[in-house]
mmJSON file of the N, C-alpha and C atoms, coordinates in Angstrom:
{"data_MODEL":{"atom_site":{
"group_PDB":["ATOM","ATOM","ATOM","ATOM","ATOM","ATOM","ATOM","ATOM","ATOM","ATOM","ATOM","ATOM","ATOM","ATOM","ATOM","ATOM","ATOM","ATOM","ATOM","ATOM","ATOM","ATOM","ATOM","ATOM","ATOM","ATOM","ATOM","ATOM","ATOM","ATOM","ATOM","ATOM","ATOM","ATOM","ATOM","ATOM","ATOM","ATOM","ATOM","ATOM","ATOM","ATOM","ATOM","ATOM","ATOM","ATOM","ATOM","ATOM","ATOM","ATOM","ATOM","ATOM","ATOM","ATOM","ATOM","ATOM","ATOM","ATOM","ATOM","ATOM","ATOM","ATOM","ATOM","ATOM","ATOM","ATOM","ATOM","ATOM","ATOM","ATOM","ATOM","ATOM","ATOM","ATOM","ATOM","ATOM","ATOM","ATOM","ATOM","ATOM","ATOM","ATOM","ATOM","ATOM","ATOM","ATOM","ATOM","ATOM","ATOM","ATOM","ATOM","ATOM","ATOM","ATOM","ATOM","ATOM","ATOM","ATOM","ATOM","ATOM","ATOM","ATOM","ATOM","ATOM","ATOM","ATOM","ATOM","ATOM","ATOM","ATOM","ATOM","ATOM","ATOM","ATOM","ATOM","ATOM","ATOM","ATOM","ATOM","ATOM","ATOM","ATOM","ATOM","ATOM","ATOM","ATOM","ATOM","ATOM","ATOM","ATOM","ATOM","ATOM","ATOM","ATOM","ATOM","ATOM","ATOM","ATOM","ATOM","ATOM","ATOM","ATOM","ATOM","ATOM","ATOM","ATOM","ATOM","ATOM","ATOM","ATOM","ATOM","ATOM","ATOM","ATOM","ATOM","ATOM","ATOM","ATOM","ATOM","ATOM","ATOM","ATOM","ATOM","ATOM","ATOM","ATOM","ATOM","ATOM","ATOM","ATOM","ATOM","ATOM","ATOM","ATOM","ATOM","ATOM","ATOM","ATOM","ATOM","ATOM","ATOM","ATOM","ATOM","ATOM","ATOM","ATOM","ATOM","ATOM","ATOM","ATOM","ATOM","ATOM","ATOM","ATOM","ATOM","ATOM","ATOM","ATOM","ATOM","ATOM","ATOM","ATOM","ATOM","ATOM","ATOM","ATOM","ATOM","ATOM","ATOM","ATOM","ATOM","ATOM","ATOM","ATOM","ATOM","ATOM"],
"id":[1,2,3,4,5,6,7,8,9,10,11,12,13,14,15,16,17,18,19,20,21,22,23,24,25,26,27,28,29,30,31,32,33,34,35,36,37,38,39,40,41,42,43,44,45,46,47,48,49,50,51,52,53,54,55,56,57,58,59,60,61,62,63,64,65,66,67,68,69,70,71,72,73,74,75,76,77,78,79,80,81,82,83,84,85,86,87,88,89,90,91,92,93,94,95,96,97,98,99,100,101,102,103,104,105,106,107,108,109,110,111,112,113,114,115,116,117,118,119,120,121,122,123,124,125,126,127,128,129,130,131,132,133,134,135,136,137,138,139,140,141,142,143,144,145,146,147,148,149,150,151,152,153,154,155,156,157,158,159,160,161,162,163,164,165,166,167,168,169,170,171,172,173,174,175,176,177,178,179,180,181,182,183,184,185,186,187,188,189,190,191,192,193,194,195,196,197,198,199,200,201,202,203,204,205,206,207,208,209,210,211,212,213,214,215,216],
"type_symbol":["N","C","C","N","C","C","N","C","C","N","C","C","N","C","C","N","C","C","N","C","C","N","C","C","N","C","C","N","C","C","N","C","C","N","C","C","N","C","C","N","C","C","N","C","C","N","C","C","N","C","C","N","C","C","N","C","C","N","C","C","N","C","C","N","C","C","N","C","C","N","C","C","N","C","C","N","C","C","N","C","C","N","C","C","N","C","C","N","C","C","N","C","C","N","C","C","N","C","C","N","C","C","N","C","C","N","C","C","N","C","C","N","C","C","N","C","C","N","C","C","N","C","C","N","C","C","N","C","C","N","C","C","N","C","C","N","C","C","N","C","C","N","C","C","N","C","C","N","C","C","N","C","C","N","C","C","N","C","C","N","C","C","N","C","C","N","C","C","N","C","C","N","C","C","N","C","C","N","C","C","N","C","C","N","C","C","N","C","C","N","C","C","N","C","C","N","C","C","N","C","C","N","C","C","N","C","C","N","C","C","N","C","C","N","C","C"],
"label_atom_id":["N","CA","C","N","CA","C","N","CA","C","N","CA","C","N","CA","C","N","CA","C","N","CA","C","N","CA","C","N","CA","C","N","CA","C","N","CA","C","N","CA","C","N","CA","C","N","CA","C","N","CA","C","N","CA","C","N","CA","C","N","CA","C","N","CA","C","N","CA","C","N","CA","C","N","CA","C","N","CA","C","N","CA","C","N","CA","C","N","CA","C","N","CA","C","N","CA","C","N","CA","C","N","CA","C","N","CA","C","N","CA","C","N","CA","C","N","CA","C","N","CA","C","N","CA","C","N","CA","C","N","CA","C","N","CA","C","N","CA","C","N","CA","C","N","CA","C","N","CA","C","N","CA","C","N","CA","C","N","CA","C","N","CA","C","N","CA","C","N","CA","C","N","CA","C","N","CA","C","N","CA","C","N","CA","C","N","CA","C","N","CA","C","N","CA","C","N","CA","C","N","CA","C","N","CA","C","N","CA","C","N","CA","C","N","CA","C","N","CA","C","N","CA","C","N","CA","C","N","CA","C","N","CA","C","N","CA","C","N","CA","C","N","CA","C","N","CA","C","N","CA","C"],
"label_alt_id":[null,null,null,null,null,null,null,null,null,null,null,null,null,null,null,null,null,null,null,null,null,null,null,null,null,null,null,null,null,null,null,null,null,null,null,null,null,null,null,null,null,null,null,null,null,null,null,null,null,null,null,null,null,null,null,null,null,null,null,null,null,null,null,null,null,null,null,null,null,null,null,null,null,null,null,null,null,null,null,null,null,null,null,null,null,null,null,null,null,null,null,null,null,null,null,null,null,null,null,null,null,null,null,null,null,null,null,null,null,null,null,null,null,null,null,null,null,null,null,null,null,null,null,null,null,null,null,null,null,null,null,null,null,null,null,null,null,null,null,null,null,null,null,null,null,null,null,null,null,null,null,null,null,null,null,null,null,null,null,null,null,null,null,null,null,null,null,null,null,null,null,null,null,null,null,null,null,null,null,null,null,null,null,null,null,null,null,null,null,null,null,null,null,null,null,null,null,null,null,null,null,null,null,null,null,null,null,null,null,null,null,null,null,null,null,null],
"label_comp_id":["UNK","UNK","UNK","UNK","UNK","UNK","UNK","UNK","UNK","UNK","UNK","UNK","UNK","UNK","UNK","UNK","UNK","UNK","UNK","UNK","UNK","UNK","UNK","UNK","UNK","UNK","UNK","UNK","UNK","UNK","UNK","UNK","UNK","UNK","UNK","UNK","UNK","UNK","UNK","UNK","UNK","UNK","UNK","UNK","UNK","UNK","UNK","UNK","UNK","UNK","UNK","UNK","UNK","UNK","UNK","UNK","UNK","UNK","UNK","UNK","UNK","UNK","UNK","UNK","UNK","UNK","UNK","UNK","UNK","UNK","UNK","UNK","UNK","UNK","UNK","UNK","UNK","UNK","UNK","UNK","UNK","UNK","UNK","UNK","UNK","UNK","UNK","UNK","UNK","UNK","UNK","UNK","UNK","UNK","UNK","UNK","UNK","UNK","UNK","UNK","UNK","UNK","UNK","UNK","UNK","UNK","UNK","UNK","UNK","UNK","UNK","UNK","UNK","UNK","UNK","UNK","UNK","UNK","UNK","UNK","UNK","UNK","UNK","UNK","UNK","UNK","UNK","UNK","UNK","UNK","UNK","UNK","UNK","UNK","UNK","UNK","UNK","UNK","UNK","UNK","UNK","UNK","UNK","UNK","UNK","UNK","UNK","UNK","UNK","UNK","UNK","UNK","UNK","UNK","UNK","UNK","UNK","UNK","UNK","UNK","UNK","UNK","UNK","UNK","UNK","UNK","UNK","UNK","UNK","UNK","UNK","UNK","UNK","UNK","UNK","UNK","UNK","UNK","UNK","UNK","UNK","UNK","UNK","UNK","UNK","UNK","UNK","UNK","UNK","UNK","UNK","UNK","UNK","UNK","UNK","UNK","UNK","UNK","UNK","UNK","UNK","UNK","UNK","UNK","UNK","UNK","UNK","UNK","UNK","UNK","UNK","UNK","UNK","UNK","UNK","UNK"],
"label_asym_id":["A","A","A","A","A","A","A","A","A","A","A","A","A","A","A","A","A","A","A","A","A","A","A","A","A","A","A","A","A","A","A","A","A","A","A","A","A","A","A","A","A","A","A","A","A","A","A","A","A","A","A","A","A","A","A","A","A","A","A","A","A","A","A","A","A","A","A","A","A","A","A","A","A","A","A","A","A","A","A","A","A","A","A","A","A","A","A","A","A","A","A","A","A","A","A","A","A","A","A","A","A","A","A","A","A","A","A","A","A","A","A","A","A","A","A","A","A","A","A","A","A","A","A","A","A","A","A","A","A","A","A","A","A","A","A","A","A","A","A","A","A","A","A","A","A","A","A","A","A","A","A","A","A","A","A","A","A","A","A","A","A","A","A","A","A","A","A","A","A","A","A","A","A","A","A","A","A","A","A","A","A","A","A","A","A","A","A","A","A","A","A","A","A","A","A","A","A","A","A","A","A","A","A","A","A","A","A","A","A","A","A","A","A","A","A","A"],
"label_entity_id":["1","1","1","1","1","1","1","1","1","1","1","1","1","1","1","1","1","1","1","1","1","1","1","1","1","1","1","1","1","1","1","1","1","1","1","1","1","1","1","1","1","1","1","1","1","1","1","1","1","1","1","1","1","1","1","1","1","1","1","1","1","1","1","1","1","1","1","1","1","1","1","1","1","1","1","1","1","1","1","1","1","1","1","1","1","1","1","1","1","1","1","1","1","1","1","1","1","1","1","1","1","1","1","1","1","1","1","1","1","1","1","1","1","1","1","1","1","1","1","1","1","1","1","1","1","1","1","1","1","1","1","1","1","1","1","1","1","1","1","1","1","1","1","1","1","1","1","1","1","1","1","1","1","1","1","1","1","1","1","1","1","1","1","1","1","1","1","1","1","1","1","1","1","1","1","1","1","1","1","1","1","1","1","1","1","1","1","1","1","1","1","1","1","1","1","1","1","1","1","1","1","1","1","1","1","1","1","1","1","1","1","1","1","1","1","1"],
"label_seq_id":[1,1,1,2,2,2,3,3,3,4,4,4,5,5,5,6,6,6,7,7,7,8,8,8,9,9,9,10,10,10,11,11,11,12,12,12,13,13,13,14,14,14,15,15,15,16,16,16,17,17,17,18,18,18,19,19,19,20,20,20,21,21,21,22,22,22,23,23,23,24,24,24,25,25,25,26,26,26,27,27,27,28,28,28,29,29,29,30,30,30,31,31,31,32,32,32,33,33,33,34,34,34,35,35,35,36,36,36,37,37,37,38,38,38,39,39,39,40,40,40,41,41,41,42,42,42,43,43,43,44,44,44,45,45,45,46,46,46,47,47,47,48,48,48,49,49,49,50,50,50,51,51,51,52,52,52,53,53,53,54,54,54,55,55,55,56,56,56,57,57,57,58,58,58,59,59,59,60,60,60,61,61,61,62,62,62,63,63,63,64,64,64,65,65,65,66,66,66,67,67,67,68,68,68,69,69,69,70,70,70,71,71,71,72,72,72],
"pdbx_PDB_ins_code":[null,null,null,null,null,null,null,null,null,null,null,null,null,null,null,null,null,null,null,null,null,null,null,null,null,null,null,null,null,null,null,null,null,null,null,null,null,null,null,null,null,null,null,null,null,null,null,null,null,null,null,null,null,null,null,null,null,null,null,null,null,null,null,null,null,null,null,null,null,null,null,null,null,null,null,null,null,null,null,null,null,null,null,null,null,null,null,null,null,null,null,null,null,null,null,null,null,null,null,null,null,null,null,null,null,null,null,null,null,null,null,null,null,null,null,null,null,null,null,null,null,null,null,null,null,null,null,null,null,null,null,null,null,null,null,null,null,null,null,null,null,null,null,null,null,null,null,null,null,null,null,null,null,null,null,null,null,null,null,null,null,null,null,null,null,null,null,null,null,null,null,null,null,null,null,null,null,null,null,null,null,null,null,null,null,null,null,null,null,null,null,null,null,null,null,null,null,null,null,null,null,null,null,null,null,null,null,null,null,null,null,null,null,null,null,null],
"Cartn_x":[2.42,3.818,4.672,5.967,6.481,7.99,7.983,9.168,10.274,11.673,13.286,12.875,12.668,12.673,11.663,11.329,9.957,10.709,9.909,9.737,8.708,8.754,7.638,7.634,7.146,7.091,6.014,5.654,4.436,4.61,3.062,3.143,2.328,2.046,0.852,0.386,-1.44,-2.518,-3.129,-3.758,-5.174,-6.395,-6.328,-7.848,-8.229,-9.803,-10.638,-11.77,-12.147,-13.295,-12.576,-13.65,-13.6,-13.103,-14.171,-14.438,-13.095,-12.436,-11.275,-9.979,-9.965,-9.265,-9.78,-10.855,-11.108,-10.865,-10.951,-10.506,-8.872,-8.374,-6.696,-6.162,-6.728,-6.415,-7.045,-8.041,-8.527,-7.601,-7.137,-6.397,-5.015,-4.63,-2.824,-3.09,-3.921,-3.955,-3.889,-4.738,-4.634,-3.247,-2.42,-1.384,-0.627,0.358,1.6,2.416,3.157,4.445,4.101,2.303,2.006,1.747,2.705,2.199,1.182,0.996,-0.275,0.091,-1.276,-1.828,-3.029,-1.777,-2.128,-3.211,-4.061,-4.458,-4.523,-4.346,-4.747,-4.976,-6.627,-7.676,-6.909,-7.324,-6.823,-6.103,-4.616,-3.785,-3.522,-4.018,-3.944,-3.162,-2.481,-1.319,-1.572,-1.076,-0.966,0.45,0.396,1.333,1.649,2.279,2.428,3.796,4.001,4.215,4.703,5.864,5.735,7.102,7.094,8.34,9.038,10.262,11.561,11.45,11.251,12.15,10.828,9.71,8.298,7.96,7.75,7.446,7.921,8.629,9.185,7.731,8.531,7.542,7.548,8.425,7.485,6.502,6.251,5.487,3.706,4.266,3.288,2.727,3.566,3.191,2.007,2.877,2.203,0.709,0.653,-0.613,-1.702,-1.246,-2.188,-2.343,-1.289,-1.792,-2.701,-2.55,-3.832,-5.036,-4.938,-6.462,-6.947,-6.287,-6.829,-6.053,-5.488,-4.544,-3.374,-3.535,-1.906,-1.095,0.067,1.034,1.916,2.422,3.445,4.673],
"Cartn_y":[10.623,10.893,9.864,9.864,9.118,9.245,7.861,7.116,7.447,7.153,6.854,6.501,5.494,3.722,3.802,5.002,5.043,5.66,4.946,5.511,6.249,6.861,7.545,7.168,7.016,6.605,7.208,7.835,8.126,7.154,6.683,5.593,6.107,6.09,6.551,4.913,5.14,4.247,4.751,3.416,3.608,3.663,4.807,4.287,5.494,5.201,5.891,6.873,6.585,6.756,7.334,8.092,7.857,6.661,5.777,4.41,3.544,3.524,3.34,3.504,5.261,5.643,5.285,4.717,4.606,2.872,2.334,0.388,0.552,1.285,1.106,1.921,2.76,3.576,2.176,1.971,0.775,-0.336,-0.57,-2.008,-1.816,-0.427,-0.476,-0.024,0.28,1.102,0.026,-1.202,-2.392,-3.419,-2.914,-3.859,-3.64,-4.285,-4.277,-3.661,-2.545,-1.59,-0.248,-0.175,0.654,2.488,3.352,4.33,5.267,5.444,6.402,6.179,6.613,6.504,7.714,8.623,9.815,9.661,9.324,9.441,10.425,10.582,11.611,11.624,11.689,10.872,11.839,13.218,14.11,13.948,13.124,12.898,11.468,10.351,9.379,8.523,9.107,9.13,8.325,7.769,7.882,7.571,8.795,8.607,7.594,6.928,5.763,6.007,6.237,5.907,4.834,3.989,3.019,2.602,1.43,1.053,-0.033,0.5,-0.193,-1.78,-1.504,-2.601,-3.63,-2.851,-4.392,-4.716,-3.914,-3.799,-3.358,-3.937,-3.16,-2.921,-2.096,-1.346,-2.369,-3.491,-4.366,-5.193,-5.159,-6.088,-4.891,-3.83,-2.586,-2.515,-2.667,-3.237,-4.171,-5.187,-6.764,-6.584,-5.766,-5.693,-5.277,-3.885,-3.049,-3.861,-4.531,-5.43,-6.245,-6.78,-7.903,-7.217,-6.19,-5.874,-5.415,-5.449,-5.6,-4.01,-3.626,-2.178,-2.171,-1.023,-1.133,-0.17,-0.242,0.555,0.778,1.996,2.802,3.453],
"Cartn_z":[10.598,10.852,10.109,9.802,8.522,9.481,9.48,10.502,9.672,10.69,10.035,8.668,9.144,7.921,7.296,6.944,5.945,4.422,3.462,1.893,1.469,0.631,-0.097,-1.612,-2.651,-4.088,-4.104,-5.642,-6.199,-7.545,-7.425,-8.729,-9.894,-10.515,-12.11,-11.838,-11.792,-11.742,-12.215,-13.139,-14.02,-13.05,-12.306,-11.574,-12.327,-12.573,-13.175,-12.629,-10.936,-10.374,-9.056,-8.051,-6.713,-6.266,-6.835,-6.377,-6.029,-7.435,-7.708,-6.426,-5.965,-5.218,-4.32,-3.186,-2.329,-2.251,-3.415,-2.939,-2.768,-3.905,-3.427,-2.214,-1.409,-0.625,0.697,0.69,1.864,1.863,0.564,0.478,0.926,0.5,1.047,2.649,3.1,4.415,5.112,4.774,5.841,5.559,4.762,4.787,6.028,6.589,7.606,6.933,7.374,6.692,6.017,5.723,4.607,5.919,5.96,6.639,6.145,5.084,4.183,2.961,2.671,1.386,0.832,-0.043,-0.875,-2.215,-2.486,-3.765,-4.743,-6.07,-6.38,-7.819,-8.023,-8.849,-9.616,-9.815,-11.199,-12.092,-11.275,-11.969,-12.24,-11.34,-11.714,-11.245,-9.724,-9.297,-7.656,-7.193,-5.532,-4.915,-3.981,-3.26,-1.982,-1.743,-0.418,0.321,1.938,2.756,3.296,3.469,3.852,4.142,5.583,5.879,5.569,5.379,4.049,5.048,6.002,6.819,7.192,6.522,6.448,4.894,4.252,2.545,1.719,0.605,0.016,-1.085,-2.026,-3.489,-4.183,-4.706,-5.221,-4.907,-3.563,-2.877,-3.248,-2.869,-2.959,-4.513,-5.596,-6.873,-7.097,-6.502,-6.717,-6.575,-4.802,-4.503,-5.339,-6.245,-6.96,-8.198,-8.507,-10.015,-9.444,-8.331,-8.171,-7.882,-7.619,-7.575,-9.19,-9.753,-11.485,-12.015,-11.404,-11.895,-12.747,-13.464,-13.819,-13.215,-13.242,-12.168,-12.984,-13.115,-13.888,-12.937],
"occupancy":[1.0,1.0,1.0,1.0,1.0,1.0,1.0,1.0,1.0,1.0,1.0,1.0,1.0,1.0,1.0,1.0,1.0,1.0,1.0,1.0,1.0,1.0,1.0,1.0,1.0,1.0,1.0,1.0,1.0,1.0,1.0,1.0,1.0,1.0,1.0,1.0,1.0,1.0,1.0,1.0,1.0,1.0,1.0,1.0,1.0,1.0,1.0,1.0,1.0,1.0,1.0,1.0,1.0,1.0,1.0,1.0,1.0,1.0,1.0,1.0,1.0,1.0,1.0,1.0,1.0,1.0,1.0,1.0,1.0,1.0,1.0,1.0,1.0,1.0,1.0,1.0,1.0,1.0,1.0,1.0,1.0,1.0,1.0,1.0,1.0,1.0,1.0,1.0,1.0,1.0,1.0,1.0,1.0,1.0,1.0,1.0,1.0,1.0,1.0,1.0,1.0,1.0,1.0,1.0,1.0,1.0,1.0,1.0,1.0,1.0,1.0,1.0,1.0,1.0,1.0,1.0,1.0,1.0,1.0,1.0,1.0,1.0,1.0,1.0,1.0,1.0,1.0,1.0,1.0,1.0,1.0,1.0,1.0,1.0,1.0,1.0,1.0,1.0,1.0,1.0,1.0,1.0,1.0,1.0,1.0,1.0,1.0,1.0,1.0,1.0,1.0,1.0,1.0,1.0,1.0,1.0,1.0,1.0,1.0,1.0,1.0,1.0,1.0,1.0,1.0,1.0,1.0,1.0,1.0,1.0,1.0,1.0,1.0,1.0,1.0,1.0,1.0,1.0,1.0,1.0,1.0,1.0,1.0,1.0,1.0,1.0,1.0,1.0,1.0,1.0,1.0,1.0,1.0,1.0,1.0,1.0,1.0,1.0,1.0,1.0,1.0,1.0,1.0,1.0,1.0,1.0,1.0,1.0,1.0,1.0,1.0,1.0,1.0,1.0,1.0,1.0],
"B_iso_or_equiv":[0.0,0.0,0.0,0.0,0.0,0.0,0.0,0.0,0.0,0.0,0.0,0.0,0.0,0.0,0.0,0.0,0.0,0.0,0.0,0.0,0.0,0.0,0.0,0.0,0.0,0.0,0.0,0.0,0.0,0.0,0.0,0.0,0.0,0.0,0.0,0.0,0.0,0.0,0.0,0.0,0.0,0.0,0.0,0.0,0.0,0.0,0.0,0.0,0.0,0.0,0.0,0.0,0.0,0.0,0.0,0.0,0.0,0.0,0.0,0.0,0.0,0.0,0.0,0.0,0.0,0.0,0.0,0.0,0.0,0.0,0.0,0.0,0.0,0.0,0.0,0.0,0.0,0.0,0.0,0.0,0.0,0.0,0.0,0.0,0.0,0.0,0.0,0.0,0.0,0.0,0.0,0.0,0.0,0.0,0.0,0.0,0.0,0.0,0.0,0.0,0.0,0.0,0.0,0.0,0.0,0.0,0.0,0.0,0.0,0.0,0.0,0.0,0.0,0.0,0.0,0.0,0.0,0.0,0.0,0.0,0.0,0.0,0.0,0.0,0.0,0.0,0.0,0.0,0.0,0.0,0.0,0.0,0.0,0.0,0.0,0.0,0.0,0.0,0.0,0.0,0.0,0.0,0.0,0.0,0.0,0.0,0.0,0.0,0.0,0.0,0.0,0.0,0.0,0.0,0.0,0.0,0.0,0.0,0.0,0.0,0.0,0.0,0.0,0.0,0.0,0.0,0.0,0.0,0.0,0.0,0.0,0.0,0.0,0.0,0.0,0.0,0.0,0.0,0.0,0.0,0.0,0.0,0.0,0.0,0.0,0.0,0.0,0.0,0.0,0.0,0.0,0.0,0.0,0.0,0.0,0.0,0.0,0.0,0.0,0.0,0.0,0.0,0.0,0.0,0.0,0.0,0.0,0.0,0.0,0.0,0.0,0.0,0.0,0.0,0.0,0.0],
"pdbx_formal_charge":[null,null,null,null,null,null,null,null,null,null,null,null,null,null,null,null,null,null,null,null,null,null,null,null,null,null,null,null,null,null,null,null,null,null,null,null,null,null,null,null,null,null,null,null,null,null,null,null,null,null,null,null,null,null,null,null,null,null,null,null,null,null,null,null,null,null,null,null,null,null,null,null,null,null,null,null,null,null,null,null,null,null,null,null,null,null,null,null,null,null,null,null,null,null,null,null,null,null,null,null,null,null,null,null,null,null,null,null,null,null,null,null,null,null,null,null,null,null,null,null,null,null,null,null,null,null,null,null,null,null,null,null,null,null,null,null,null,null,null,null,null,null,null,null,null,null,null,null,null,null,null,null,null,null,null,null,null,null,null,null,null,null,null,null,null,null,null,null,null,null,null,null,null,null,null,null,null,null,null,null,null,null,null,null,null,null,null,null,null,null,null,null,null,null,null,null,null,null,null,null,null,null,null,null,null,null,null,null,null,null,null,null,null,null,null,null],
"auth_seq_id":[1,1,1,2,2,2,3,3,3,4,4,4,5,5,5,6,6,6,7,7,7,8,8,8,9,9,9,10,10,10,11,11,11,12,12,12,13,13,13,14,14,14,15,15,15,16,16,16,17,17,17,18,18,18,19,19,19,20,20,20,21,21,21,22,22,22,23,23,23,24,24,24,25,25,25,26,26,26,27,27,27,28,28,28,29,29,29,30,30,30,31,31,31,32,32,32,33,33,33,34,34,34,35,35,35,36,36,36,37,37,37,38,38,38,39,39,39,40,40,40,41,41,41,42,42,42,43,43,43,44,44,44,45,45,45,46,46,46,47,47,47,48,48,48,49,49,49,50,50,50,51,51,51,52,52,52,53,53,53,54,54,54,55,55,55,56,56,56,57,57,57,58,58,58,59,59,59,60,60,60,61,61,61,62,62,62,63,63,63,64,64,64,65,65,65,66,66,66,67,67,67,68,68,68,69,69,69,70,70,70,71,71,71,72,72,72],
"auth_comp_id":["UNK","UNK","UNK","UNK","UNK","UNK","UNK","UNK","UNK","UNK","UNK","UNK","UNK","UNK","UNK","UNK","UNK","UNK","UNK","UNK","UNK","UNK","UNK","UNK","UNK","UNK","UNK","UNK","UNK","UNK","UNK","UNK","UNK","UNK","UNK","UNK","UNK","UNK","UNK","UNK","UNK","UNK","UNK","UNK","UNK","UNK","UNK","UNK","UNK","UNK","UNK","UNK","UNK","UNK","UNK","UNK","UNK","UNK","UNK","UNK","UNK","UNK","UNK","UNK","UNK","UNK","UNK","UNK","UNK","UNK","UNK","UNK","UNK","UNK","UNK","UNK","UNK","UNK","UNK","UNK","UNK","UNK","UNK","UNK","UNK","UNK","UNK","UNK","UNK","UNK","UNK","UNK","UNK","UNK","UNK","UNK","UNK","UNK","UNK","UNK","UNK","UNK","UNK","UNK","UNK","UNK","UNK","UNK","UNK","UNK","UNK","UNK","UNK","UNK","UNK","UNK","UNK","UNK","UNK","UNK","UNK","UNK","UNK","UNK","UNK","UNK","UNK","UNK","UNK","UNK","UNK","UNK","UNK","UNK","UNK","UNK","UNK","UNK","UNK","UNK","UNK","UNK","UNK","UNK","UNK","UNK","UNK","UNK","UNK","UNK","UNK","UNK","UNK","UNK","UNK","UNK","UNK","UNK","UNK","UNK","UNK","UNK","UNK","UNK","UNK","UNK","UNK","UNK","UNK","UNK","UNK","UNK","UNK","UNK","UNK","UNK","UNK","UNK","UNK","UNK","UNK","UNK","UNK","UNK","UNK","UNK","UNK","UNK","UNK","UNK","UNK","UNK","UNK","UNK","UNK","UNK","UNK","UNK","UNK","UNK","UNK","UNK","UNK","UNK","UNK","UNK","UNK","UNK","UNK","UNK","UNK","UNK","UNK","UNK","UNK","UNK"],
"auth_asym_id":["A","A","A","A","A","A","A","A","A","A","A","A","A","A","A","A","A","A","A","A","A","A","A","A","A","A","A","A","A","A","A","A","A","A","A","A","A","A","A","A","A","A","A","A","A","A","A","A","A","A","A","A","A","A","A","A","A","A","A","A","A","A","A","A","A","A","A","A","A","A","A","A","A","A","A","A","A","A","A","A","A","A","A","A","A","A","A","A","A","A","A","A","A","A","A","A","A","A","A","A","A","A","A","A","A","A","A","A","A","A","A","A","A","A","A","A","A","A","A","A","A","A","A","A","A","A","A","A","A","A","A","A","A","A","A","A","A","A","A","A","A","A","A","A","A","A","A","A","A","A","A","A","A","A","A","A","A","A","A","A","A","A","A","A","A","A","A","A","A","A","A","A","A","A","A","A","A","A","A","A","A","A","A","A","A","A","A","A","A","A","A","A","A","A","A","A","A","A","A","A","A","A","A","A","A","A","A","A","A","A","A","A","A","A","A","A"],
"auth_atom_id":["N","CA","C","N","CA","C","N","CA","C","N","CA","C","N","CA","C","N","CA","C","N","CA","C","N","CA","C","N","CA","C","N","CA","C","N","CA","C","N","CA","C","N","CA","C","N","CA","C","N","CA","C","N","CA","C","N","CA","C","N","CA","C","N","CA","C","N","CA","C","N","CA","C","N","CA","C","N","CA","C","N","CA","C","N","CA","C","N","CA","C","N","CA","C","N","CA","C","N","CA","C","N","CA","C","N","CA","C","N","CA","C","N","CA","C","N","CA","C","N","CA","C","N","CA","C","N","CA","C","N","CA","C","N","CA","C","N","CA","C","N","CA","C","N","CA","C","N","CA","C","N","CA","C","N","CA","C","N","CA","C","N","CA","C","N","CA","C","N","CA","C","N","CA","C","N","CA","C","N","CA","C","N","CA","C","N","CA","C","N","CA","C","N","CA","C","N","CA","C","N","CA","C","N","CA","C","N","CA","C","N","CA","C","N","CA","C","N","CA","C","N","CA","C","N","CA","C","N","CA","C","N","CA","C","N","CA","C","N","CA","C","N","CA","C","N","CA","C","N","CA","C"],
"pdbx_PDB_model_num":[1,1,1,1,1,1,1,1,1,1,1,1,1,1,1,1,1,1,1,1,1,1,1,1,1,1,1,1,1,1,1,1,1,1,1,1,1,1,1,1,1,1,1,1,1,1,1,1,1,1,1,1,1,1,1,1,1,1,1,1,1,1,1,1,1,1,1,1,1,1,1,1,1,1,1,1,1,1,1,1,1,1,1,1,1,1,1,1,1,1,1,1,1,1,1,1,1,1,1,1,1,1,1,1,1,1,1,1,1,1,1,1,1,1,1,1,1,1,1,1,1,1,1,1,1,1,1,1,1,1,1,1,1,1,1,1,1,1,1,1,1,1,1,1,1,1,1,1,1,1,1,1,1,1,1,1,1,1,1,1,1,1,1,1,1,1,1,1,1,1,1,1,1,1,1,1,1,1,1,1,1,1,1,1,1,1,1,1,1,1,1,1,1,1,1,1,1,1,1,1,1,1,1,1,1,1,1,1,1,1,1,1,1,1,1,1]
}}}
């Protein structure tokens, strides 16, 4: 379910694998603020969920570059 104070963004990620979609989908799910997390390997894409008033998207950025990604 996707609160008031919730965002949605779809980002373009280089993930390449399942594998891929399943570390960035585990990693944003356990953040504070993050309400879901859409992947979608085909395109390269994931969608995120999340509330304005705990995380913003650059913080949601930051995260995926540190796990070795690039984010578009």
């Amino acid at each position: 379910m996707i609160k008031m104070n919730s965002k949605k963004t779809t980002l373009k990620i280089n993930m390449h694998c399942e594998g891929c979609s399943v570390r960035i989908s585990n990693t944003l799910s356990g953040i504070k603020g993050i309400l879901g997390v859409y992947p979608d390997l085909n395109n390269h894409k994931i969608t995120i969920s999340y509330d304005e008033r705990t995380i913003d998207l650059e913080k949601i950025k930051e995260t995926i570059r540190g796990m070795g990604y690039m984010v578009g």
